[in-house]
N, C-alpha and C positions, 0 to 999 in steps of 0.2 A: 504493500500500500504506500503511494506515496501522498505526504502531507503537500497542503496548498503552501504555495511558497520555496517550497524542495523539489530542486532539481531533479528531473525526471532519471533511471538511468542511461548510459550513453547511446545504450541501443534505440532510444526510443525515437532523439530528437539527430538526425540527421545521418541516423543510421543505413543501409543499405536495403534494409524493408521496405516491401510493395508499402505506398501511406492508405490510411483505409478509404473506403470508399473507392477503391482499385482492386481488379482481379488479373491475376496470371495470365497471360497469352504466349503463343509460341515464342521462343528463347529467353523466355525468362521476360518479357517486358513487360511492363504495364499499362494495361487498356482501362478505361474510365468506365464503371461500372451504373456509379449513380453521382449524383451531387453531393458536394463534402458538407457536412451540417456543424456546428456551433457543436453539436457532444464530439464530433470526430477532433477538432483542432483541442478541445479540452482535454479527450484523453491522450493524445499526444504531448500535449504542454505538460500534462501534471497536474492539469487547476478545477476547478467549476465551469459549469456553464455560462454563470451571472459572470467569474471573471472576464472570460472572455466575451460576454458583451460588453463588459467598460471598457476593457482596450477595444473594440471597435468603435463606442460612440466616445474615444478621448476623455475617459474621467481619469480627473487629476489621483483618485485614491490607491491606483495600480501601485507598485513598488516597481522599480525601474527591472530590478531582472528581471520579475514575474513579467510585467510588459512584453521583454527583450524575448522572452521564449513564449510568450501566444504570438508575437508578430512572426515570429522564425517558424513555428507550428505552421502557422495561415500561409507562408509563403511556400511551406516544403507542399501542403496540400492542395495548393490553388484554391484556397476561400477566398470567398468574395462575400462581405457582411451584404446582406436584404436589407438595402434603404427602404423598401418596399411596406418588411414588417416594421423598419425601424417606425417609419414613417406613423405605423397606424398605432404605434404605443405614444410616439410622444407625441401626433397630433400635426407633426412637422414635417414638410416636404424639403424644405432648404431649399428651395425654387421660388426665383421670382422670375414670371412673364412680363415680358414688353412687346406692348402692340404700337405700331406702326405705319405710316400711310407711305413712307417714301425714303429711301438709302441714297436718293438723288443729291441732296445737300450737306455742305463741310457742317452743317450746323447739327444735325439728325446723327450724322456717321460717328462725329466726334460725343456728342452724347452718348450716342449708345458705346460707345470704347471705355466712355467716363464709366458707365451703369453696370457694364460685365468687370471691371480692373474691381469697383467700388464691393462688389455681392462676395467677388472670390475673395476679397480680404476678410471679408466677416464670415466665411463658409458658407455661399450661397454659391446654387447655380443661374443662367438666364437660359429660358426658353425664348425664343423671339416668333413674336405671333404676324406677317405683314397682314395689310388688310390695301387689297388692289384696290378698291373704291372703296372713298368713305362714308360710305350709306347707313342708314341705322341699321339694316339689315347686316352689314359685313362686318359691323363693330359686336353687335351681338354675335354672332358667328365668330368671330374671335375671340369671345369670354367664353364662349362655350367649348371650344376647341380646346383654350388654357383649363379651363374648369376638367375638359375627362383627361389633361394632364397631370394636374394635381400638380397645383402650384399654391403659393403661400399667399401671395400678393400680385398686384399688377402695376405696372409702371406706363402708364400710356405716354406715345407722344404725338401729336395734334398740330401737323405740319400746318397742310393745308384745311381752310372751314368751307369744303363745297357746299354744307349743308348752316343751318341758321345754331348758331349752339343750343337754342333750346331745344329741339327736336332730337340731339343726342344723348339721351338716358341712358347712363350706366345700370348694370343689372344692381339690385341691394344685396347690402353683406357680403361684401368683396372690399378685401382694401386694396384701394386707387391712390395712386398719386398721377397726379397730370402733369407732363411736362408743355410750356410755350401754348399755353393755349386760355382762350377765354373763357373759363369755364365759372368763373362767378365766385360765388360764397357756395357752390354748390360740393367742392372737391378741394383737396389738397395742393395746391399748384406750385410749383418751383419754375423759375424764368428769369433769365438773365432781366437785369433792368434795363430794358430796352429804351424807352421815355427819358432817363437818365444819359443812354450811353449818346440819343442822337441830341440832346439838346450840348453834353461836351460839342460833340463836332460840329453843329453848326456854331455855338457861341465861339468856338478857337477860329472858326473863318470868317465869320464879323471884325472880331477881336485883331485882327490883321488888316484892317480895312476896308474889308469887302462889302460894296455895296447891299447885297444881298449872297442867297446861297441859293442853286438851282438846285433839285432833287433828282437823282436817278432813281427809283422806287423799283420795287420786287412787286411779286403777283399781288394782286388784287385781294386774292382767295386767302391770301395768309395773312396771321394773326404777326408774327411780330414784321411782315409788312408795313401792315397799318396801323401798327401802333408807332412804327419809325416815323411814317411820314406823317402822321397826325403831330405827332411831338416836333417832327421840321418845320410844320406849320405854324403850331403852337409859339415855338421859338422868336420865329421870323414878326409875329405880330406883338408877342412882347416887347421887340426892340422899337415896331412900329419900322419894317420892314413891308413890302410887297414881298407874296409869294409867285413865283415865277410860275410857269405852267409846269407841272408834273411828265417827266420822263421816262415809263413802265418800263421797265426787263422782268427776266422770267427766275431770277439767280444765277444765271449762266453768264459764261466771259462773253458768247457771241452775242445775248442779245444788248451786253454793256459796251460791245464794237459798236452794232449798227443807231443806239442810243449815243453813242460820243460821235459820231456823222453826220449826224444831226444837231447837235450841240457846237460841234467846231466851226459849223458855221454861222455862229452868232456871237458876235463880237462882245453884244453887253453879258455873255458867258465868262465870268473871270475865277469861277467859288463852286465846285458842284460835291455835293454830298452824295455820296453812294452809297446804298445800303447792304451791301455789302463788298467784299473783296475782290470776289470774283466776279462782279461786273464791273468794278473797280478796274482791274485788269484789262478788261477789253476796252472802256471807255480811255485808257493810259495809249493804249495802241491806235486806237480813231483819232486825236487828238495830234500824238506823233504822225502820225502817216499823211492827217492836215494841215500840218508845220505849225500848230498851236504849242508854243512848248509850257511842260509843267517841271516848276511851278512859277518860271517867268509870266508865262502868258495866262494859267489856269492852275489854282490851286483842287486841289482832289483828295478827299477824307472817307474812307470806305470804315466796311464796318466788321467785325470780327475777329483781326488779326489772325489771321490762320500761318502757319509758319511760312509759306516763303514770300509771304509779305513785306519782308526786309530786305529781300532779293530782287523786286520788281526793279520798271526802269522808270523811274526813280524810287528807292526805296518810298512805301507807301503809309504815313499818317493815317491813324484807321482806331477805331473803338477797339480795344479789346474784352473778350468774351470768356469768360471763364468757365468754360465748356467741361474742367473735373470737378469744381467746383458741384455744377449744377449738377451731376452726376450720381456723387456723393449724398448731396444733398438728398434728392431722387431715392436713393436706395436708406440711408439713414429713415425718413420719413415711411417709407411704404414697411419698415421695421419694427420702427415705434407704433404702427398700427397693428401688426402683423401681435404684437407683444401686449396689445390691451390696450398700450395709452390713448390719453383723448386728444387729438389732434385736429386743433378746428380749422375747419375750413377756409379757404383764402389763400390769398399769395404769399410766399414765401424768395425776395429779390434779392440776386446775387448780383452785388454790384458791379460796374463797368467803369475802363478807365482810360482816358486819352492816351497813344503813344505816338508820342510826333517825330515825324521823320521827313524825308527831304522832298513829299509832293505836296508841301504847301510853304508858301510863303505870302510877306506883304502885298498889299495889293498894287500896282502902278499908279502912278498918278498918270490923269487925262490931262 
């Protein structure tokens, strides 16, 4: 008999013995009979059953050899612990879902890089749920999909609003977090402060003397779209500014090309705000390619800081986005609910900060 905590004999742990749950096959090898179970790794270790579930779910109470010989048991065996059962004793999946409308944008990709780096620190997993239309119908179909998952929580992020936000009801008794999106007092929401990060950029290209500041604006459909250009507007008339006519692109370099071709030909252009980087980018190339130069002739402030924004030609002036930040943030919050606490509803604003670089300067004098 061996006691728990005493070394098994030599024969037992790393010995030349078929491990159980194997049977003899010709020359001696062994073929997998059945699956190795929590009593096979026991009686191999030496210990209990219950031992060997604490060294699988990590309880600090193990003694370091007894540890050392159930992980060397489980390894000579090929165990693999049942998150499965684990799951259904403690209630816990260690799985969070995030659903999504779109992997198109630096702003989306980098969030969800923040949301997976942020869960595997605290032992979580991410299931990623897309949803190709964002219809009430495809977002339900999404909680549903996550639900015969068996996950703990859900993390949405709420690109684009083809639809009106009210008419998007979450299923109940699911914890939500909402990333970027309008969703009210209705939900938990984390979102970079957008309102914040565009009134820095246009007040630094005032603040330089520019008469006003043109807008390149993003879709229509999108939430921190509209809340850039509403706060550009916003801006523009607390100074007691005109606001120039509105400029759409799509978030793309191309459609911030064929927006600065239009733009380069208009002289009272000398200050334009882009909402983001990458049309930033294109409108830097429409500009050069119209012998407009920045930031002699046209200062240019995008939005995000994405890394090789420092690399552009001219390095690029631009908001930065704290994209681990919000992440974090994201996964902390859909935890703190996942764990009981009471987390009221509302936005949760991860501030934003001007980095000034060399595509803006003073304005010329006429």
């Amino acid at each position: 008999m061996i006691r728990e905590g005493q070394a098994p004999p030599a024969a037992a742990v790393g010995s030349g013995a078929p491990p159980a749950g194997t049977a003899t096959g010709e020359a001696g090898q062994a073929r997998p009979r059945r699956g190795v179970s929590m009593a096979d790794v026991a009686r191999l270790a030496g210990v209990s059953s219950q031992t060997v579930s604490r060294v699988s779910n990590g309880h600090p109470s193990v003694v370091a050899g007894t540890r050392e010989r159930v992980l060397r048991a489980m390894k000579q065996l090929g165990y693999r612990p049942n998150s499965a059962a684990r799951a259904l004793r403690s209630g816990r999946f260690r799985t969070i879902g995030v659903i999504l409308f779109t992997l198109s944008t630096t702003g989306n990709v980098r969030t969800l890089e923040a949301i997976a780096v942020s869960a595997a620190e605290k032992g979580y997993a991410i299931t990623l749920q897309p949803v190709a239309v964002p219809t009430q119908t495809g977002v339900h179909g999404a909680f549903t999909r996550l639900g015969e998952l068996a996950v703990d929580g859900i993390i949405v992020i709420m690109e684009v609003n083809l639809l009106d936000a009210a008419t998007i009801t979450l299923p109940p008794h699911v914890q939500v977090v909402v990333v970027d999106s309008d969703a009210g007092d209705r939900y938990s929401v984390v979102d970079t402060d957008q309102v914040g990060g565009a009134h820095l950029a246009v007040r630094h290209l005032l603040d330089l003397g520019h008469s006003t500041v043109w807008h390149l604006a993003g879709p229509e459909g999108s939430f921190a779209a509209q809340r850039r250009e509403q706060a550009w507007r916003d801006a523009l008339a607390r100074d007691w500014r005109a606001a120039p006519p509105v400029v759409r692109g799509d978030w793309s370099a191309e459609s911030g090309y064929r927006a600065g071709l239009e733009l380069a030909g208009r002289e009272d252009c000398t200050a334009v705000f882009a909402a983001n980087d990458q049309m930033a980018l294109g409108l830097l190339r429409a500009l050069r390619e119209r012998g407009r130069r920045v930031p002699q002739d046209v200062s240019v402030v995008g939005f995000d800081d994405i890394p090789e924004a420092a690399s552009f030609a001219p390095p690029l002036t631009t908001v930065h986005q704290d994209f681990a930040e919000v992440g974090r943030r994201c996964v902390d919050g859909v935890l703190r609910e996942i764990g009981g606490a009471e987390v009221p509803p509302g936005a949760v604003l991860v501030p934003t900060r001007l980095v000034e670089r060399s595509s803006t300067a003073p304005a010329r004098r006429r």
